[in-house]
C-alpha positions in Angstrom: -18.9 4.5 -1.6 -17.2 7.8 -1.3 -14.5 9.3 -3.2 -11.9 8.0 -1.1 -12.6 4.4 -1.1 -11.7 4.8 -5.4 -8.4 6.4 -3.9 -7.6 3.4 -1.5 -9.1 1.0 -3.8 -7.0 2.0 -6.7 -3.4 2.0 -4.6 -4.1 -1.8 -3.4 -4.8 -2.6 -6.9 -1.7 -1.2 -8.0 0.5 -2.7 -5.0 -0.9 -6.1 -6.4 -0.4 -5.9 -9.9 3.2 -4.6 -9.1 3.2 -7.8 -7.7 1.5 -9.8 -10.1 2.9 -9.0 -13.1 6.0 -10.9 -13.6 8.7 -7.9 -14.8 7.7 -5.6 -12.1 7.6 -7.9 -9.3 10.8 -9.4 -10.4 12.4 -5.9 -10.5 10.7 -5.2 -6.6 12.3 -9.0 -5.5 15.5 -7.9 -6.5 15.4 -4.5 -5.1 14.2 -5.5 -1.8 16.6 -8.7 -1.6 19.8 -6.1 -2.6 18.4 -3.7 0.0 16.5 -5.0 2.5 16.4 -2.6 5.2 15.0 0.2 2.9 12.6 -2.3 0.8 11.0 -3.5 4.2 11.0 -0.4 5.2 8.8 1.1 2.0 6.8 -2.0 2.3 6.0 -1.3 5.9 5.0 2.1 5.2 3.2 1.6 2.6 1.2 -1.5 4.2 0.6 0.2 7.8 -0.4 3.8 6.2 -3.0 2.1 4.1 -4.1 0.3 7.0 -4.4 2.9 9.4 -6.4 4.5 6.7 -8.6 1.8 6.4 -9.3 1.4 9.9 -10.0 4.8 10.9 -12.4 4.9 7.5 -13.9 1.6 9.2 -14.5 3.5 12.4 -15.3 6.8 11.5 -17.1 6.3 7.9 -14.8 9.0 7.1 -11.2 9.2 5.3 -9.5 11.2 8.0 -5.4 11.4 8.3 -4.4 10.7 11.5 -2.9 13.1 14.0 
């Protein structure tokens, strides 16, 4: 494993435990239900950049940022 899989490893670990833990995820329910536009929006970035990642790391074997 290379350096960057820790790095991609470690932010979907802390996307689920923001979700797992009862406090935070409450506090993230109630932001994206009071804002929903801009909490789907952060969600969708988040989600699609760290699957983009992940699938040019799949096809490469190499954490590159795409252009």
């Amino acid at each position: 494993m290379k350096k960057g899989d820790f790095f991609w490893l470690a932010g979907l670990a802390a996307f689920i435990v923001i979700l797992v833990v009862p406090a935070s995820r409450e506090i993230f329910v109630k932001f994206t239900t009071e804002h929903a536009y801009l909490g789907g929006f952060i969600k969708f970035f988040i989600l699609t950049t760290m699957g983009e990642l992940l699938a040019i790391r799949i096809v490469t074997s190499d954490w590159d940022i795409p252009k």
